[in-house]
N, CA, C and O atoms as a GROMACS GRO file, in nm:
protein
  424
    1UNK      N    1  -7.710  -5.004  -6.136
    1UNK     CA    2  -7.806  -4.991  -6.028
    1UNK      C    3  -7.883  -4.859  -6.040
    1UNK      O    4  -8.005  -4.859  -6.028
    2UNK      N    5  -7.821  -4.758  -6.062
    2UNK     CA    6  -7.880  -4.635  -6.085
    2UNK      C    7  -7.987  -4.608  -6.188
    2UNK      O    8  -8.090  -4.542  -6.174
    3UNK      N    9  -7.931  -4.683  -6.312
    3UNK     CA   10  -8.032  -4.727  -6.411
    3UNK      C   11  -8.171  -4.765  -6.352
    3UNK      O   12  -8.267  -4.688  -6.347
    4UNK      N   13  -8.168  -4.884  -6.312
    4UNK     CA   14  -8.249  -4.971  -6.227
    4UNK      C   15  -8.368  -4.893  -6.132
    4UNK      O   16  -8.484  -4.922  -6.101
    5UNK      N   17  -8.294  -4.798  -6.107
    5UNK     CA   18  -8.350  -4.735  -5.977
    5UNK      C   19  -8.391  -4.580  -6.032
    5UNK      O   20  -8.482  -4.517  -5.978
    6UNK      N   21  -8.333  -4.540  -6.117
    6UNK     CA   22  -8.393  -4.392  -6.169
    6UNK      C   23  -8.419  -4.357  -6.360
    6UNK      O   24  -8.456  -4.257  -6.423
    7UNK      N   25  -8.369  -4.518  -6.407
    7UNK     CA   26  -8.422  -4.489  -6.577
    7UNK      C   27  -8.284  -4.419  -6.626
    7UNK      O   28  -8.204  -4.343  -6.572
    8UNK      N   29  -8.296  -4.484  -6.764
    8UNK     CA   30  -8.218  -4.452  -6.857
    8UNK      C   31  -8.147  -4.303  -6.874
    8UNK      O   32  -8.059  -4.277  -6.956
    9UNK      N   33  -8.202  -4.217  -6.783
    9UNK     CA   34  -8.072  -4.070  -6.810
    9UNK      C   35  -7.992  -4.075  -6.725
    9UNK      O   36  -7.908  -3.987  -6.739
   10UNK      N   37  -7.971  -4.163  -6.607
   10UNK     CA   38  -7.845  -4.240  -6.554
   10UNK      C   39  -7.730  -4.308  -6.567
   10UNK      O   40  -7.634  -4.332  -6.494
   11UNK      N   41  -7.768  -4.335  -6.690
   11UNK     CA   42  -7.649  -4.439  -6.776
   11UNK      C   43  -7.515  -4.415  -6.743
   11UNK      O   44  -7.472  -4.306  -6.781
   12UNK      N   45  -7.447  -4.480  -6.690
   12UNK     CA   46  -7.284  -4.441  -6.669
   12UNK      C   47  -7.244  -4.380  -6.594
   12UNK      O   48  -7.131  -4.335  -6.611
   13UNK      N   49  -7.313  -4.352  -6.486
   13UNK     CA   50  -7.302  -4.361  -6.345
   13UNK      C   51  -7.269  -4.421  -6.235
   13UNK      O   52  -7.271  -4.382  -6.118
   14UNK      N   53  -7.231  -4.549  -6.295
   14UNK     CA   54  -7.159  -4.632  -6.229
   14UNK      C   55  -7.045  -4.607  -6.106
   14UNK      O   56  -7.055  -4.633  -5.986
   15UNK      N   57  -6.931  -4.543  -6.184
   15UNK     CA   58  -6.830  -4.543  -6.143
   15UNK      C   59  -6.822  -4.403  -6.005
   15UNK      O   60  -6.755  -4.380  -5.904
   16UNK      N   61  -6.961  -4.324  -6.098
   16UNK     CA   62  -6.962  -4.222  -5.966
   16UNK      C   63  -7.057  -4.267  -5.806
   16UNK      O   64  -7.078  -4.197  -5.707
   17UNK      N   65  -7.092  -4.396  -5.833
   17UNK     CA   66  -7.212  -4.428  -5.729
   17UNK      C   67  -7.084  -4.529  -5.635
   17UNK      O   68  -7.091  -4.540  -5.513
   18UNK      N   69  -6.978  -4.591  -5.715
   18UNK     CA   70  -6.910  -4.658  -5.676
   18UNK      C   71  -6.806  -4.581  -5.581
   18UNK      O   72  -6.767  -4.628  -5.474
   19UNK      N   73  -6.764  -4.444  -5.637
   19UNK     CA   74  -6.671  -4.359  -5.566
   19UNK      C   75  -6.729  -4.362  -5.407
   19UNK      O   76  -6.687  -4.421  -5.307
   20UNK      N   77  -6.878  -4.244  -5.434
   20UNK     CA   78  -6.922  -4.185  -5.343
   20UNK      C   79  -6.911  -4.345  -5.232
   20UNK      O   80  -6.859  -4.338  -5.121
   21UNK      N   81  -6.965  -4.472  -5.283
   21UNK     CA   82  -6.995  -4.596  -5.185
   21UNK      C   83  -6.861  -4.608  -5.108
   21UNK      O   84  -6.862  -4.619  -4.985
   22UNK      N   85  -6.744  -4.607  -5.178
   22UNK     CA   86  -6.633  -4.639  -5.119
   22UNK      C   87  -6.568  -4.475  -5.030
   22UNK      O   88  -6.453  -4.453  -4.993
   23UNK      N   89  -6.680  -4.392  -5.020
   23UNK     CA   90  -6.625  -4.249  -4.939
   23UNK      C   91  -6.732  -4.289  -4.832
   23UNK      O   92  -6.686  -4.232  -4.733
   24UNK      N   93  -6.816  -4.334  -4.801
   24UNK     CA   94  -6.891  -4.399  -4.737
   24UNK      C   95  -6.839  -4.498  -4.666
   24UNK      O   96  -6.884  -4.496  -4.551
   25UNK      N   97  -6.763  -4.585  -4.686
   25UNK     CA   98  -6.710  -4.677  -4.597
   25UNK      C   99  -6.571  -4.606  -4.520
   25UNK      O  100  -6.530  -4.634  -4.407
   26UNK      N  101  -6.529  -4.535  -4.588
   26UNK     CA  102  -6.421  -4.433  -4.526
   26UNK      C  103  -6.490  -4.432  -4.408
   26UNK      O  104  -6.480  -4.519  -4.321
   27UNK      N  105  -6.596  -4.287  -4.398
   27UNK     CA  106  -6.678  -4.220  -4.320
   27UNK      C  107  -6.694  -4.340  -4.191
   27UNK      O  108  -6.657  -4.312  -4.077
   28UNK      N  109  -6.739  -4.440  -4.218
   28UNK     CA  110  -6.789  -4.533  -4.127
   28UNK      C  111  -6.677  -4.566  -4.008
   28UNK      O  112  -6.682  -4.570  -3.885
   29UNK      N  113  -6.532  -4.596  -4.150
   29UNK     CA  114  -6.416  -4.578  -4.054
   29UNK      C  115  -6.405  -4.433  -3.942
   29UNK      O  116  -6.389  -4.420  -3.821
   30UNK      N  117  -6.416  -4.381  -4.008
   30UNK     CA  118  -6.348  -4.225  -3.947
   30UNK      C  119  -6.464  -4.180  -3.833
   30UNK      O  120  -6.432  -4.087  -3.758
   31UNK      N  121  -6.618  -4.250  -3.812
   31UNK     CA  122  -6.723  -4.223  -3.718
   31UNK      C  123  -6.655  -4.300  -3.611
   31UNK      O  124  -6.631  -4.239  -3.507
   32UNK      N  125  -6.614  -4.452  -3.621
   32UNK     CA  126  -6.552  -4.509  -3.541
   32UNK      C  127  -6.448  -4.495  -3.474
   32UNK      O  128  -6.434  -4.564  -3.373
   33UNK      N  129  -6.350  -4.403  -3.513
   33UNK     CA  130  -6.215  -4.367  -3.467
   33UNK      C  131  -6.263  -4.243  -3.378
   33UNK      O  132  -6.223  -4.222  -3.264
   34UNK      N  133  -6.361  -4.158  -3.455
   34UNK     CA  134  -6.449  -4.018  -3.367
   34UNK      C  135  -6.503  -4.081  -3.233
   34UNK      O  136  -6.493  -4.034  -3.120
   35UNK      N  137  -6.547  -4.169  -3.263
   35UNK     CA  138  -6.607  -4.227  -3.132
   35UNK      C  139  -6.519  -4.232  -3.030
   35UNK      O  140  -6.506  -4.145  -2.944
   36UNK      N  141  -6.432  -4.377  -3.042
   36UNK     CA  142  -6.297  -4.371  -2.988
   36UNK      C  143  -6.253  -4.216  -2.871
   36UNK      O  144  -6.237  -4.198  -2.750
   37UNK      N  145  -6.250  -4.142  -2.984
   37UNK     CA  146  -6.135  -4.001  -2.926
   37UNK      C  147  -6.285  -3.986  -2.862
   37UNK      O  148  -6.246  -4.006  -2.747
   38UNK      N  149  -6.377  -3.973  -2.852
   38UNK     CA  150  -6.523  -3.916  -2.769
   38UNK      C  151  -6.487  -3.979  -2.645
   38UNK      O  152  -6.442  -3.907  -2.556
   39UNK      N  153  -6.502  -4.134  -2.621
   39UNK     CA  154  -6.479  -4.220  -2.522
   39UNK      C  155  -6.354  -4.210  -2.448
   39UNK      O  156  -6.362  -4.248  -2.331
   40UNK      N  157  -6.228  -4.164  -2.494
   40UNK     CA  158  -6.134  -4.128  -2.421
   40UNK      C  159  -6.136  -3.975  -2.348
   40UNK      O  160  -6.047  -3.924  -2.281
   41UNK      N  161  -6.234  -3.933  -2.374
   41UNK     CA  162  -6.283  -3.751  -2.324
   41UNK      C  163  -6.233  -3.716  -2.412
   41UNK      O  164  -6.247  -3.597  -2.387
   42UNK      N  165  -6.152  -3.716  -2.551
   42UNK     CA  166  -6.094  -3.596  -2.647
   42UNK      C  167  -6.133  -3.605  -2.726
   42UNK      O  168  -6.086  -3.678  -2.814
   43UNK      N  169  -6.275  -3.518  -2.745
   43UNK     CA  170  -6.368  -3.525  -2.883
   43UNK      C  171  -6.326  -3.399  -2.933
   43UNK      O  172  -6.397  -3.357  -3.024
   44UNK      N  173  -6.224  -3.321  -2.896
   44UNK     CA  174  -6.161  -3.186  -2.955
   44UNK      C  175  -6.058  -3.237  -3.052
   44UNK      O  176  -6.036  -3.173  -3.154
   45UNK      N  177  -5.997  -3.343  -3.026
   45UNK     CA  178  -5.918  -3.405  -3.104
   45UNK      C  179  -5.981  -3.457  -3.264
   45UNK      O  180  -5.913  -3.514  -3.349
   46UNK      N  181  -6.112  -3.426  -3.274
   46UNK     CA  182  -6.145  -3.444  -3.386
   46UNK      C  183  -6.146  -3.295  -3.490
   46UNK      O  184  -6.175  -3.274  -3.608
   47UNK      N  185  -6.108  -3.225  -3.396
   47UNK     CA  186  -6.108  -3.138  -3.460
   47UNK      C  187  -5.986  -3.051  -3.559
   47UNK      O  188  -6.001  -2.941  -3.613
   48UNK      N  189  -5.880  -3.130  -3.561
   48UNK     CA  190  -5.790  -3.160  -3.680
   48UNK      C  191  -5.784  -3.226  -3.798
   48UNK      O  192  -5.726  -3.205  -3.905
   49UNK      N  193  -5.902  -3.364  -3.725
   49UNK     CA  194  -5.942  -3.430  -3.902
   49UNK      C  195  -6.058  -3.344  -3.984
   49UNK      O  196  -6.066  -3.338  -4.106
   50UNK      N  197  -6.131  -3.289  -3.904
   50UNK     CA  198  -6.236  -3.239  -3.938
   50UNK      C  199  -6.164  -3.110  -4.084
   50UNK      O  200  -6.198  -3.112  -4.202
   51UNK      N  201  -6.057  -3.008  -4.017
   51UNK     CA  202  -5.976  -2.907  -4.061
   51UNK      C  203  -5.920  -2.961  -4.154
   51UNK      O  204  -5.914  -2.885  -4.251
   52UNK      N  205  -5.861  -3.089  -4.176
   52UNK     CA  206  -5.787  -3.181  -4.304
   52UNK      C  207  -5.861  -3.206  -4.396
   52UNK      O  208  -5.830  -3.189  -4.514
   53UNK      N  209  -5.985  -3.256  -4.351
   53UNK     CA  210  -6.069  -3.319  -4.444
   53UNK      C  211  -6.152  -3.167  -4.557
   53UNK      O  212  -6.184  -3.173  -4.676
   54UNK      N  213  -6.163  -3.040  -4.454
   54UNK     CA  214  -6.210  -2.921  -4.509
   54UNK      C  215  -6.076  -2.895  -4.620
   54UNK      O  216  -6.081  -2.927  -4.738
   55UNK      N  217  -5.972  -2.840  -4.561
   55UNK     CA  218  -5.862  -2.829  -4.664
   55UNK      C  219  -5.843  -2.928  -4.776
   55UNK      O  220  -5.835  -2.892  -4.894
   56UNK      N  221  -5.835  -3.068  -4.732
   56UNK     CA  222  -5.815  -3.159  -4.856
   56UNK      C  223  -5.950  -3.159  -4.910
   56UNK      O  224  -5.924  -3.172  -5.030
   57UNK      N  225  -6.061  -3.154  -4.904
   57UNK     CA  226  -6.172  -3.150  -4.996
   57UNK      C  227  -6.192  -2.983  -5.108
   57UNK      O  228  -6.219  -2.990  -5.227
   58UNK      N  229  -6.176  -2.876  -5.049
   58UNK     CA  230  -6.145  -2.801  -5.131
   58UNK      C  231  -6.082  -2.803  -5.247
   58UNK      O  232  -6.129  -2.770  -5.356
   59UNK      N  233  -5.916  -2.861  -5.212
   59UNK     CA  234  -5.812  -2.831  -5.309
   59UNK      C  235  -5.871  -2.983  -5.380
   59UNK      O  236  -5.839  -3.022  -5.492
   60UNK      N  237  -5.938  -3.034  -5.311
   60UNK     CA  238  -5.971  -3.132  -5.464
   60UNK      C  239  -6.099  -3.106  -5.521
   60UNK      O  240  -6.140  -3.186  -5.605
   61UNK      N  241  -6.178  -2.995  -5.485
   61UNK     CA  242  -6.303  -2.989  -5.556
   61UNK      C  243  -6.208  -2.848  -5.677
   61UNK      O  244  -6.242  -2.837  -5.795
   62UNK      N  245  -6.107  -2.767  -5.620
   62UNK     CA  246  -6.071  -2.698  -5.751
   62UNK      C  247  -6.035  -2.740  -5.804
   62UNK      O  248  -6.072  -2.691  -5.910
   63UNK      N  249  -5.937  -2.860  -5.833
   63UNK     CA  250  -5.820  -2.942  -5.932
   63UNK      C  251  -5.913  -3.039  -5.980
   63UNK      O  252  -5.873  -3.062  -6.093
   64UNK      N  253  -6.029  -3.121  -5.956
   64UNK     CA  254  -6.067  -3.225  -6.033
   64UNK      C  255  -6.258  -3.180  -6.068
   64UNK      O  256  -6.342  -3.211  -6.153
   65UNK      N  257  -6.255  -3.120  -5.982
   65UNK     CA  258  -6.437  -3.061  -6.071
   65UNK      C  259  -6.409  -3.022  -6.211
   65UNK      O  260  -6.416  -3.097  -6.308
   66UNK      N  261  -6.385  -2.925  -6.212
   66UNK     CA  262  -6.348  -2.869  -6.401
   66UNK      C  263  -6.333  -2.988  -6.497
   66UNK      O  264  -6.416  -3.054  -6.560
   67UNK      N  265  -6.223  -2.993  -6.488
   67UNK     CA  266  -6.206  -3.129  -6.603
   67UNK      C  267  -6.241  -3.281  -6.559
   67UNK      O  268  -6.197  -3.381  -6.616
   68UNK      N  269  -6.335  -3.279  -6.437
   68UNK     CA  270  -6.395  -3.411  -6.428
   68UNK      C  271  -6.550  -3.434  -6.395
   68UNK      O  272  -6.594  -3.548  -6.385
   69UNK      N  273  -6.633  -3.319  -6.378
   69UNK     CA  274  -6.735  -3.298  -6.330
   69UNK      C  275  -6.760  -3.349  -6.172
   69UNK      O  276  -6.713  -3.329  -6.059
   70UNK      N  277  -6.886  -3.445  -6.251
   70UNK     CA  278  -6.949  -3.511  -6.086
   70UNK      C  279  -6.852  -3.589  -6.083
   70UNK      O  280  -6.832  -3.590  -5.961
   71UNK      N  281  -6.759  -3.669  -6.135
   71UNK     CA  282  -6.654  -3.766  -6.095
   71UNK      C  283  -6.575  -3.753  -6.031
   71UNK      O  284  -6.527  -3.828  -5.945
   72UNK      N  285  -6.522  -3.553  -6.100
   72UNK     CA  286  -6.439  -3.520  -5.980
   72UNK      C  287  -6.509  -3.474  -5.912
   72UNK      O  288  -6.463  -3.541  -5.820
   73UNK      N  289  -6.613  -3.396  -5.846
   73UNK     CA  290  -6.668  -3.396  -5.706
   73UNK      C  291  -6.673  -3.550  -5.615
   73UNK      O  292  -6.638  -3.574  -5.499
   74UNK      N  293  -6.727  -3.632  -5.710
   74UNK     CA  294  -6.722  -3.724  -5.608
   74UNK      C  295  -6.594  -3.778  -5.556
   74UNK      O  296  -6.591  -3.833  -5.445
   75UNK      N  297  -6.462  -3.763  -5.647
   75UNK     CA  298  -6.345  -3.796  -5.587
   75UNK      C  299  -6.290  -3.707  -5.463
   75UNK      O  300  -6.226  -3.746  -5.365
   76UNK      N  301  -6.330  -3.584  -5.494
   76UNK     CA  302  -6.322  -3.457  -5.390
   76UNK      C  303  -6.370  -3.502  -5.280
   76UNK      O  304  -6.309  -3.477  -5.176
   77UNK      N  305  -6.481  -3.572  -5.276
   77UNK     CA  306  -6.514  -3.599  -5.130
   77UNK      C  307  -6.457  -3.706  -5.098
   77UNK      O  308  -6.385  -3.701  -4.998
   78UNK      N  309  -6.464  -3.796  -5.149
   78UNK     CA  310  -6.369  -3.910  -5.169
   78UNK      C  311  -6.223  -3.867  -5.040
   78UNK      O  312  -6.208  -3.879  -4.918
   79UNK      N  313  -6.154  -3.825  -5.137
   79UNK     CA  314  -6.044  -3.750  -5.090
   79UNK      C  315  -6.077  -3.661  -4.943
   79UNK      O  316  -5.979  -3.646  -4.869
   80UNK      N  317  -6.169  -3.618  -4.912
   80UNK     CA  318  -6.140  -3.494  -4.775
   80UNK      C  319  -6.165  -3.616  -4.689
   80UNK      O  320  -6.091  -3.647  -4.597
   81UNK      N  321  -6.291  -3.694  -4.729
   81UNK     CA  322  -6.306  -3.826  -4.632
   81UNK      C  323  -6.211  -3.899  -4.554
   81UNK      O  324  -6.191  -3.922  -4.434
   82UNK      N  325  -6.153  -3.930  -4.681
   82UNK     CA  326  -6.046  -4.030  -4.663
   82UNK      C  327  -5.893  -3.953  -4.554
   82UNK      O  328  -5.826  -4.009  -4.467
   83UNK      N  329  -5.886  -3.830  -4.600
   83UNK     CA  330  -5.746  -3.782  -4.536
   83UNK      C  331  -5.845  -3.772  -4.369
   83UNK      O  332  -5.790  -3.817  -4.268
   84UNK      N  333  -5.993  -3.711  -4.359
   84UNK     CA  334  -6.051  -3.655  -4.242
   84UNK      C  335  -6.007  -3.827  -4.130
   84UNK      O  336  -5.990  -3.822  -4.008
   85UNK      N  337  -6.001  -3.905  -4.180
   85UNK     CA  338  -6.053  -4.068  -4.134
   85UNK      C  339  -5.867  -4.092  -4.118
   85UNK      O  340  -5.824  -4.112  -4.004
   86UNK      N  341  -5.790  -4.090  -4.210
   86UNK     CA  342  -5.647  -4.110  -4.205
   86UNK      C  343  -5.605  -4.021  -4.043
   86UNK      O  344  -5.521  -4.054  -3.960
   87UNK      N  345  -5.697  -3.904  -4.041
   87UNK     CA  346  -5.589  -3.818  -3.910
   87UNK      C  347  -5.687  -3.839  -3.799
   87UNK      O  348  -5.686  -3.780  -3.692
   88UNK      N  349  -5.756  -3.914  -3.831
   88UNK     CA  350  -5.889  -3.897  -3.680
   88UNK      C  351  -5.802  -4.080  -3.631
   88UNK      O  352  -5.792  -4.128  -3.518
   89UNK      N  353  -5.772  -4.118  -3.712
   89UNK     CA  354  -5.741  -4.312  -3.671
   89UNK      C  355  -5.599  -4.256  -3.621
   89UNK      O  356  -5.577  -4.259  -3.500
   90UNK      N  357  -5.477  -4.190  -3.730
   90UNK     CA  358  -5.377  -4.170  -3.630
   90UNK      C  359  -5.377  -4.139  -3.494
   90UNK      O  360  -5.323  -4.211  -3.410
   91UNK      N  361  -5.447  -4.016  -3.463
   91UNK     CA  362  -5.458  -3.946  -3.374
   91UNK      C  363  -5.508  -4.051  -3.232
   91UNK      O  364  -5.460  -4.040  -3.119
   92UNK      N  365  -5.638  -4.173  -3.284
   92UNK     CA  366  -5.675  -4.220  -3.162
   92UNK      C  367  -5.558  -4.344  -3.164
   92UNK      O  368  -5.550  -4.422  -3.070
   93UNK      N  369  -5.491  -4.351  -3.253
   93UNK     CA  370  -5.338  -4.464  -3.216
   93UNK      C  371  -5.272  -4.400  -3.142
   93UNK      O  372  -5.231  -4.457  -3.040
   94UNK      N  373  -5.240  -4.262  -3.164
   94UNK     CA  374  -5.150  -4.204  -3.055
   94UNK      C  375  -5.185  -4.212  -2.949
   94UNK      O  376  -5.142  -4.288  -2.862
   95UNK      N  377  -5.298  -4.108  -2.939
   95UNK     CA  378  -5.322  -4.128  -2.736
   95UNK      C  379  -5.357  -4.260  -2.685
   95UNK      O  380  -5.359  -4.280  -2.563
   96UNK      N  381  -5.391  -4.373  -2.787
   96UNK     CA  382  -5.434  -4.469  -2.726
   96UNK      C  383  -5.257  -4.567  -2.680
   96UNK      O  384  -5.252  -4.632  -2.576
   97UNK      N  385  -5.148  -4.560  -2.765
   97UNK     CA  386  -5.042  -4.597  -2.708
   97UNK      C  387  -5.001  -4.516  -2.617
   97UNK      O  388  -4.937  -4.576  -2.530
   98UNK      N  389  -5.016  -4.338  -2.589
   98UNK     CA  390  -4.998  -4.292  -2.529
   98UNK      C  391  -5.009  -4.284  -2.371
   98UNK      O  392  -4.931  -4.253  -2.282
   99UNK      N  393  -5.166  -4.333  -2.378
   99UNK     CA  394  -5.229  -4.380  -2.253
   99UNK      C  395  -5.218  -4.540  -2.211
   99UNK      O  396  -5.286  -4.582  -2.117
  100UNK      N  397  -5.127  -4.632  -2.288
  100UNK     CA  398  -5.073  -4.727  -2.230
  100UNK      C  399  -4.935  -4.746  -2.174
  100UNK      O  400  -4.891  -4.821  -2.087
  101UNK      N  401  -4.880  -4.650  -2.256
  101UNK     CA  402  -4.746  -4.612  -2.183
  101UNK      C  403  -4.754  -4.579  -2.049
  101UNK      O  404  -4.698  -4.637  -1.957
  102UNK      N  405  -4.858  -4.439  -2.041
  102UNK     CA  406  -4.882  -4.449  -1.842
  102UNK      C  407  -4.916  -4.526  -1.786
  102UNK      O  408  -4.889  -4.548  -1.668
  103UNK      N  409  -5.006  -4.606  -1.878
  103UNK     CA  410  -5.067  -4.729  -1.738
  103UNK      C  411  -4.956  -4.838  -1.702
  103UNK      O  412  -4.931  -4.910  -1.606
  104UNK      N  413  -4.890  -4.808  -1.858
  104UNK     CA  414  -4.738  -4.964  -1.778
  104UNK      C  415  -4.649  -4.907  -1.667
  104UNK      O  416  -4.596  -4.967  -1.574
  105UNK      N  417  -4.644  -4.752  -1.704
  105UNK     CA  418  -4.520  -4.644  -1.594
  105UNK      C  419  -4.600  -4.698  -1.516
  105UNK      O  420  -4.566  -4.812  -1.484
  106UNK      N  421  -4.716  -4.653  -1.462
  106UNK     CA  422  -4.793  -4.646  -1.334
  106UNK      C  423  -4.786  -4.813  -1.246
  106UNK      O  424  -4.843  -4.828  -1.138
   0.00000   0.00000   0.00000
């Protein structure tokens, strides 16, 4: 596609257009779970995935840039995405069982 769309010094780019697409559908997850914690009033609560996703994107832009280039950048983001989206969905499972537990007490 990249070919297609920007000419032959693209070639083999594939696999990095494919990464970044599938850190993209992460994201989509992890906007939706943000939302979520917004709509319950705890949009501060995003602010642990946000801190995960900074830490885990770092330590993967030092360990896989060097010996992977743009592949490893794009896995780097890949990766902060994915952990930022893993703790933003836990987080709205918790308070969301959390806040059914009171409503059954109640």
């Amino acid at each position: 596609l990249t070919v297609v769309v920007y000419g032959p010094n693209y070639a083999g780019t594939g696999a990095i257009v494919a990464i970044l697409a599938l850190g993209m559908l992460f994201n989509s997850f992890g906007i939706t779970a943000g939302n979520g914690l917004c709509a319950m009033e705890r949009p501060s609560a995003n602010f642990g995935a946000d801190a995960v996703a900074l830490v885990v994107s770092i330590a993967a832009i030092i360990c896989l840039v060097g010996p992977l280039g743009a592949t490893g950048a794009a896995l780097a983001s890949l990766a902060g995405v994915a952990a930022g989206t893993t703790v933003r969905t836990a987080t709205l499972v918790r308070l969301m069982k959390s806040n059914s537990l009171k409503a059954s007490a109640a």
